[in-house]
C-alpha positions in Angstrom: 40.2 -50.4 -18.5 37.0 -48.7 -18.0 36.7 -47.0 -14.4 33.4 -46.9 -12.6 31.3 -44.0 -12.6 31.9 -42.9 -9.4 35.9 -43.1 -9.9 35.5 -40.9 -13.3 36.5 -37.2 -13.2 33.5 -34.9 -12.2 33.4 -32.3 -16.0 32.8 -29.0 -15.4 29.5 -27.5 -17.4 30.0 -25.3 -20.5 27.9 -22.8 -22.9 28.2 -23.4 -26.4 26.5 -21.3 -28.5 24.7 -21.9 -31.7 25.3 -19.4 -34.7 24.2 -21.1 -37.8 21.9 -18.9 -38.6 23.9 -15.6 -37.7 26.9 -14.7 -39.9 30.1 -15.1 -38.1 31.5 -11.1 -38.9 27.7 -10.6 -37.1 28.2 -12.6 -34.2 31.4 -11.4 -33.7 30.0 -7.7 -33.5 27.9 -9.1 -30.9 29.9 -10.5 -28.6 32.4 -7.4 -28.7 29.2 -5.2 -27.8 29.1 -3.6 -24.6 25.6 -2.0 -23.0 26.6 1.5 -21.5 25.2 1.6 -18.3 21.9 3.2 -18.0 20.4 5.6 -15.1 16.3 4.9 -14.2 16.5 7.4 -11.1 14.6 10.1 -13.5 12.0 8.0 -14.6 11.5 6.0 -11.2 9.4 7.8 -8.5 9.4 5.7 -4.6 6.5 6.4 -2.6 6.9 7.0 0.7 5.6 4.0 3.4 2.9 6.5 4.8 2.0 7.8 1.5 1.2 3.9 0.3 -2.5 3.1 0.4 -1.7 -0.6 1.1 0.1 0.0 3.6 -2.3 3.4 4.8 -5.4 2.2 3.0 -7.0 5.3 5.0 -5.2 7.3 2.9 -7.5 6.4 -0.2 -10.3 8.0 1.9 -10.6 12.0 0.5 -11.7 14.1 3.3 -15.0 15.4 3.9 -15.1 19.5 3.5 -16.4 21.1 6.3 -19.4 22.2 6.3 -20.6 25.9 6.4 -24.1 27.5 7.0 -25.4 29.2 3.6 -25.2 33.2 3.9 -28.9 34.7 4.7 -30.4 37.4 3.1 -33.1 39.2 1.1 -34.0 38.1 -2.0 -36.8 38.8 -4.9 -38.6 35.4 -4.0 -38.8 36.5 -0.2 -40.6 39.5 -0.8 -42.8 37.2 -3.5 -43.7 34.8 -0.5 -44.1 37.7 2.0 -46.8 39.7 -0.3 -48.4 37.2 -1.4 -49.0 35.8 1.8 -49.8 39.1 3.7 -52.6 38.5 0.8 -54.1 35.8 1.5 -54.3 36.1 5.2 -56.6 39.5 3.8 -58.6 37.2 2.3 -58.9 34.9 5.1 -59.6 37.5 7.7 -62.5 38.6 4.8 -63.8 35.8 4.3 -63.8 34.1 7.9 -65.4 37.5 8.8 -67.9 36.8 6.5 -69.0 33.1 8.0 -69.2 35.0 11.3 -71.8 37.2 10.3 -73.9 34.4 8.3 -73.8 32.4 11.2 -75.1 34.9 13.5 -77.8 35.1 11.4 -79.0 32.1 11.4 -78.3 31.4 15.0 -76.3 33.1 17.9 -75.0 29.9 19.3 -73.3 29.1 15.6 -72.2 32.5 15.6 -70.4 31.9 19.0 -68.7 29.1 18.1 -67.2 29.9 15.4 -65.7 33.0 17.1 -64.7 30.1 20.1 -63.2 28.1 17.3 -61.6 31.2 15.9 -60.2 32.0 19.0 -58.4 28.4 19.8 -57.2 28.5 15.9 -55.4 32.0 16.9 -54.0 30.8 20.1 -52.6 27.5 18.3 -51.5 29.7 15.4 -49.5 31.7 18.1 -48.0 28.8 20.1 -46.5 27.4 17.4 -45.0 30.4 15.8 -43.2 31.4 19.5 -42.2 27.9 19.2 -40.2 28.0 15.6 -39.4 31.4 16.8 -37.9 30.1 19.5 -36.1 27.3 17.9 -35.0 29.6 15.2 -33.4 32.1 17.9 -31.6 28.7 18.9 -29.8 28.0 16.1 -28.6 31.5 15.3 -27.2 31.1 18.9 -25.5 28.4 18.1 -24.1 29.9 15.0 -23.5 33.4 16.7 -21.2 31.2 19.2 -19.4 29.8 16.5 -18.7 33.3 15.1 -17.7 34.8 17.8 -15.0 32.0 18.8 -13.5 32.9 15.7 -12.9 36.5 17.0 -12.3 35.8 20.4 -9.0 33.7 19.3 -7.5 37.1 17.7 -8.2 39.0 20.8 -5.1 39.8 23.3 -7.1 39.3 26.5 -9.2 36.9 27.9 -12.1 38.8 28.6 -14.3 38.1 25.3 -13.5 34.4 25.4 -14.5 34.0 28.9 -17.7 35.3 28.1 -18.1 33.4 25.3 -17.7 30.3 27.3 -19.9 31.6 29.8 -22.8 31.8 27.4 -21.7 28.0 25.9 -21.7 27.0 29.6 -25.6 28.1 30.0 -26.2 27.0 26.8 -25.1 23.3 27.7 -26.4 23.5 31.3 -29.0 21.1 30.6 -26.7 18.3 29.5 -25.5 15.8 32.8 -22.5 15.3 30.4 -21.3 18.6 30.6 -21.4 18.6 34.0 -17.6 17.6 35.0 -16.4 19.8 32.3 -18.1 23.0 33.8 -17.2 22.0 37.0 -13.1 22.0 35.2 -13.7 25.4 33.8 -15.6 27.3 36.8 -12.2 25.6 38.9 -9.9 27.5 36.5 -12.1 30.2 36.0 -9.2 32.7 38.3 -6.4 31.4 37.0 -4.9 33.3 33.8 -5.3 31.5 30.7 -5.2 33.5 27.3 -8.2 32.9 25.0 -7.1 30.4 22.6 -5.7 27.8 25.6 -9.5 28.9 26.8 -11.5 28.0 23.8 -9.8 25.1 23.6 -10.3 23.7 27.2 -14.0 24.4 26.7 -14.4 22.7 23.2 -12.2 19.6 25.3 -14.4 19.4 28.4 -17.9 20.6 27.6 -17.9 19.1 23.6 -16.0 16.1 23.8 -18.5 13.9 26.0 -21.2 15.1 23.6 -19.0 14.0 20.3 -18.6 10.8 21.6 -22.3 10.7 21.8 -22.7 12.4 17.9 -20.5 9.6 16.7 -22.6 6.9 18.0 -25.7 8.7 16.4 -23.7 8.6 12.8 -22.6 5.0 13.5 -26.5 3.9 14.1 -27.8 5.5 11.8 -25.6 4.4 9.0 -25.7 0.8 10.6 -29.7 1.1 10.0 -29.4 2.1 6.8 -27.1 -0.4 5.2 -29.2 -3.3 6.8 -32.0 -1.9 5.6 -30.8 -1.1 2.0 -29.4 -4.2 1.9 -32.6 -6.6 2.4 -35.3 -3.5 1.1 -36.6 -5.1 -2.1 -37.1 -1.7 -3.7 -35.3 1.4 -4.6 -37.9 3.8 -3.4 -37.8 2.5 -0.4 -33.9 2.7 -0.3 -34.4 6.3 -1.2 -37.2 7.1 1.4 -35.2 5.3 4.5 -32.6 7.1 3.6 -34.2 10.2 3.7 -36.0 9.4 7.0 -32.6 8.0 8.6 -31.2 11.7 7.4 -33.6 14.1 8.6 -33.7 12.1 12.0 -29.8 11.9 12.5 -30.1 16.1 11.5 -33.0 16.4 13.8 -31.0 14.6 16.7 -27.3 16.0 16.0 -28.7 19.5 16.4 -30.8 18.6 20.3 -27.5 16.9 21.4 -25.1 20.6 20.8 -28.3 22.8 21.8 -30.0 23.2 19.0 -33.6 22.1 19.2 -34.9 23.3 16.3 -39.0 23.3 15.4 -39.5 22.5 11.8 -38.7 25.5 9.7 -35.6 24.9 11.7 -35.5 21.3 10.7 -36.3 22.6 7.0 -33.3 24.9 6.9 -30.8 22.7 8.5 -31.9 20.1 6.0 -31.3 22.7 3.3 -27.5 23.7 4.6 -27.1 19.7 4.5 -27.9 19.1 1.5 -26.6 22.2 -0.2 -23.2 21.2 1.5 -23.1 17.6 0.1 -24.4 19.5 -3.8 -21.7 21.7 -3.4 -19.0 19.8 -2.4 -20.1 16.4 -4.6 -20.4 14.6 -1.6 -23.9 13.5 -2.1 -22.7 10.1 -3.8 -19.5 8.1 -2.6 -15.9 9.0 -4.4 -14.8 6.8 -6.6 -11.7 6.4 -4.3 -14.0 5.3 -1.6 -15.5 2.5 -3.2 -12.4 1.2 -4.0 -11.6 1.3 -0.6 -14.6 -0.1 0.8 -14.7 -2.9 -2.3 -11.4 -3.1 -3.3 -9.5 -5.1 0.1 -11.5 -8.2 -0.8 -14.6 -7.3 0.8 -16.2 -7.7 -2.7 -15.4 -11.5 -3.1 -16.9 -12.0 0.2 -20.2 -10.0 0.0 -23.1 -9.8 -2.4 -23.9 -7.1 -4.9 -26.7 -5.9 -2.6 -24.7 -5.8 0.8 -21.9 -4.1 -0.4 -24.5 -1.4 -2.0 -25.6 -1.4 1.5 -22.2 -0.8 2.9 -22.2 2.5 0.3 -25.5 3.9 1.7 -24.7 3.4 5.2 -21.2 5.6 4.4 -23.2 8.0 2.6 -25.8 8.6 5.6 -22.0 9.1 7.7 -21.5 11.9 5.2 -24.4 13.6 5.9 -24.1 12.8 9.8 -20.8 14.7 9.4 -22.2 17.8 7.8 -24.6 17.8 10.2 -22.0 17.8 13.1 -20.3 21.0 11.1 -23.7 22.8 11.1 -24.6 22.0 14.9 -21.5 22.0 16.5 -21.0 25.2 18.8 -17.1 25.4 18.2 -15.1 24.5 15.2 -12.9 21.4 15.7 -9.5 23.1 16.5 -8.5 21.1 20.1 -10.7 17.8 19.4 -9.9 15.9 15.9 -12.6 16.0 13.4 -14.2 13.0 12.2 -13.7 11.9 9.0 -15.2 8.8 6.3 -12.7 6.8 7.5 -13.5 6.3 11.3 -16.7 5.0 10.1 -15.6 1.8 7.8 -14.1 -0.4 10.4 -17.6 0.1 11.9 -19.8 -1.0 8.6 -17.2 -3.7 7.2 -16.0 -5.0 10.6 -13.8 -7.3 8.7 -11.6 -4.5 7.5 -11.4 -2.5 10.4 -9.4 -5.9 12.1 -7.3 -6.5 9.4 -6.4 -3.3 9.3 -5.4 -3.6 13.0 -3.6 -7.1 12.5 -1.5 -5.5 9.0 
């Protein structure tokens, strides 16, 4: 009698295996084979959770070296530029000399206007150099302060780094946002602090306000230039916007810390910026960087042209940065330095929140 499925006994599954094509002294062999156990811990490296950049993508960003003003002094093409010109002034004393006389021999009044016209060219002539002068005497300051923090944080006593913040006060006087942090430092001016806890409560309350106010420069300006970039239907016009966005952000980082340079002030701290950024290969974007910038998705999600934008608007941060170095009255020791990375969120907004939310 045949029992219904369900009443049947349940069979257990089974291997069989299939050797028609091996030998059966060969199979055998296999099957009596053990593996030895094998080690991968020499071969296998972990990385650590805050060495991942999935996890850290800010850790794909390299750093930006810090910038340093070029060493000064006299060279072969200087002395060139400073005989040749003592030249040609000669022969523009001789000949304007010359036009003098002529025209007072044709006529006195022609003769007394040119020496008027002489005489407001020599007056403008001398305005403007007290006024490079001036903004040249600026920036050493600026540097000479710099310099001098160095060696006041070596020093035993107090003395030298008071002074030092003294002149950094009167330096900053004219900025309202300095004006609590003076107000800190002339309370604690009696009380006994050595000179690095000094430095460092100066660079805190006099530098930080104006930072905050250096990083919004940077982040316009790189703003500006990736929407501009991005829609310019030229390269030439990339290159010259970027050029103007530069010497503007360099222009304005240096009246914010002090600075106020006149233009052969503005020429040499365009020349320390841009050396920098030859030196140290910053002037294009890593190729670490574009990964990190084009590389979380953002590429599936913008055109060719915007993300090109994104890279320009980054490099303009690069130079805002070096600019920062070079105008900055104190090196960053208390106050964290910028760095590529605090600027990304603010170009590619969509990374800077899914970096938060991860």
């Amino acid at each position: 009698m045949i029992k219904p499925p369900s009443e049947q006994p349940k069979r257990t599954p089974a291997a069989f295996a299939f050797e028609e094509d091996v030998p059966a002294q060969a199979a055998a062999e296999i099957r009596h084979v053990q593996r030895k156990p094998g080690s991968f811990s020499d071969d296998i490296v972990l990385t650590a959770d805050e060495d991942d950049p999935f996890l850290n993508p800010e850790k794909d960003v390299p750093a930006v070296p810090v910038a340093i003003p070029r060493k000064r002094g006299t060279s072969f093409a200087k002395i060139a530029a400073a005989a040749f010109g003592m030249l040609f002034s000669l022969a523009f004393g001789l000949w304007t000399d010359s036009l003098i006389r002529d025209l007072f021999t044709r006529a006195d009044w022609l003769g007394y206007t040119a020496l008027a016209a002489l005489a407001i060219g020599i007056l403008a002539v001398i305005a403007i150099v007290v006024r490079e002068t001036a903004g040249m005497m600026r920036l050493a300051a600026v540097q000479a302060i710099k310099a001098e923090a160095e060696d006041a944080l070596v020093e035993t006593k107090p003395a030298k780094a008071r002074a030092l913040v003294k002149r950094l006060e009167g330096m900053l006087s004219g900025k309202p946002e300095t004006a609590k942090g003076r107000a800190t430092l002339e309370a604690a001016e009696n009380d006994i602090i050595d000179a690095p806890h000094l430095i460092a409560l100066a660079e805190r309350e006099l530098l930080a306000p104006l930072d905050r106010q250096a990083r919004a420069l940077i982040v316009n300006a790189s703003k500006r230039v990736s929407i501009v970039t991005a829609v310019s239907p030229r390269a030439i016009v990339d290159l010259l916007y970027v050029l103007y966005e530069a010497a503007r952000l360099v222009r304005a980082m240096a009246e914010l810390y002090g600075g106020r340079p006149g233009t052969l002030g503005m020429i040499r701290l365009m020349r320390d910026v841009l050396a920098h950024l030859a030196v140290t290969g910053s002037i294009a974007v890593g190729d670490s960087l574009v990964q990190q910038v084009l590389g979380h998705g953002l590429a599936s999600k913008l055109s060719a042209r915007l993300g090109e934008g994104v890279i320009n608007g980054l490099m303009t941060a690069r130079i805002g940065i070096a600019a920062m170095d070079l105008c900055r009255p104190l090196a960053f020791r208390a106050l964290k330095r910028p760095g590529i990375g605090d600027f990304i969120g603010d170009l590619t907004p969509s990374m800077g929140s899914r970096d938060k939310n991860s």
